[in-house]
C-alpha positions in Angstrom: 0.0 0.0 0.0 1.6 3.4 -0.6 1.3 6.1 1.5 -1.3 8.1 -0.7 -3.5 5.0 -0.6 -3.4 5.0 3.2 -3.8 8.7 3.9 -6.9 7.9 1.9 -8.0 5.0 4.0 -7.2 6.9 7.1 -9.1 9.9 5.7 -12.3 7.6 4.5 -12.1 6.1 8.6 -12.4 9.3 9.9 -15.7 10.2 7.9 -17.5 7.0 8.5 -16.4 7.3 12.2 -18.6 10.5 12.1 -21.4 8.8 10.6 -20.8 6.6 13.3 -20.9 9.5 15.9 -24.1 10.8 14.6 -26.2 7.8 14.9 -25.8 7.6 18.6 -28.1 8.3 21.2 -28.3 11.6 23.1 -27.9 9.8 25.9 -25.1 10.8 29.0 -23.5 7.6 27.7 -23.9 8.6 24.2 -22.6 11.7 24.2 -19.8 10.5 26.2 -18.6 7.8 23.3 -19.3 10.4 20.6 -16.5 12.6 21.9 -14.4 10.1 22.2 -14.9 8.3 18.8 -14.1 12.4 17.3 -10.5 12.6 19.3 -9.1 9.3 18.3 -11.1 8.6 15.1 -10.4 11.3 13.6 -7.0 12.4 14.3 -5.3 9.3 12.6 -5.7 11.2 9.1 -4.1 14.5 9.8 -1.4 12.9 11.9 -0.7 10.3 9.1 -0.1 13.0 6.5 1.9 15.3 9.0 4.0 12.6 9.3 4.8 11.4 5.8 5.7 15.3 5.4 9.1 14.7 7.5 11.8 14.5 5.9 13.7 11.7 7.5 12.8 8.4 7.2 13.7 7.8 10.7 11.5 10.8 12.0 8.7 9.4 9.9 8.9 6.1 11.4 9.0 7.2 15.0 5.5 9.2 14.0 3.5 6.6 12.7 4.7 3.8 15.5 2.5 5.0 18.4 -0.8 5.3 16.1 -1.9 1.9 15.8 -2.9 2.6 19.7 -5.5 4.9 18.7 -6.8 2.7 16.1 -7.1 0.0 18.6 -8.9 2.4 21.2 -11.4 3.5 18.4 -12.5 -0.2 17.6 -12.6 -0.2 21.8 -14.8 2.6 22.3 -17.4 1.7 19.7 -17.5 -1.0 21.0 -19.6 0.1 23.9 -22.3 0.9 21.8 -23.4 -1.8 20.7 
């Protein structure tokens, strides 16, 4: 996969995660998951690109090692809607 291709991907997450966000209830519980599905499903996508902007392969690499966390918390936190 080359980067463009996953910057897209990353980028097509975040707006079905906000489809995602407006489908849930107004609820306490609700409104709770919705902001945290926005933080850490959306920010993979901008933080992806800012990355692949570095210069240095190395700097690029130390970016992009710590987001698969936030992917995992995303999958984690929708999870407690259904």
């Amino acid at each position: 996969m080359t980067q463009e291709e996953l910057s897209e991907r990353l980028w097509d997450f975040a707006l079905r995660i906000g489809k995602v966000v407006d489908a849930l209830p107004e609820t306490r519980l609700g409104r709770h998951v919705a902001g945290q599905l926005v933080r850490c499903g959306t920010s993979p996508a901008p933080n992806y690109d800012e990355a692949c902007a570095l210069s240095p392969p190395e700097r690029f690499r130390s970016q992009v090692s710590y987001r698969p966390q936030r992917t995992e918390g995303v999958k984690r936190v929708a999870s407690l809607h259904y």
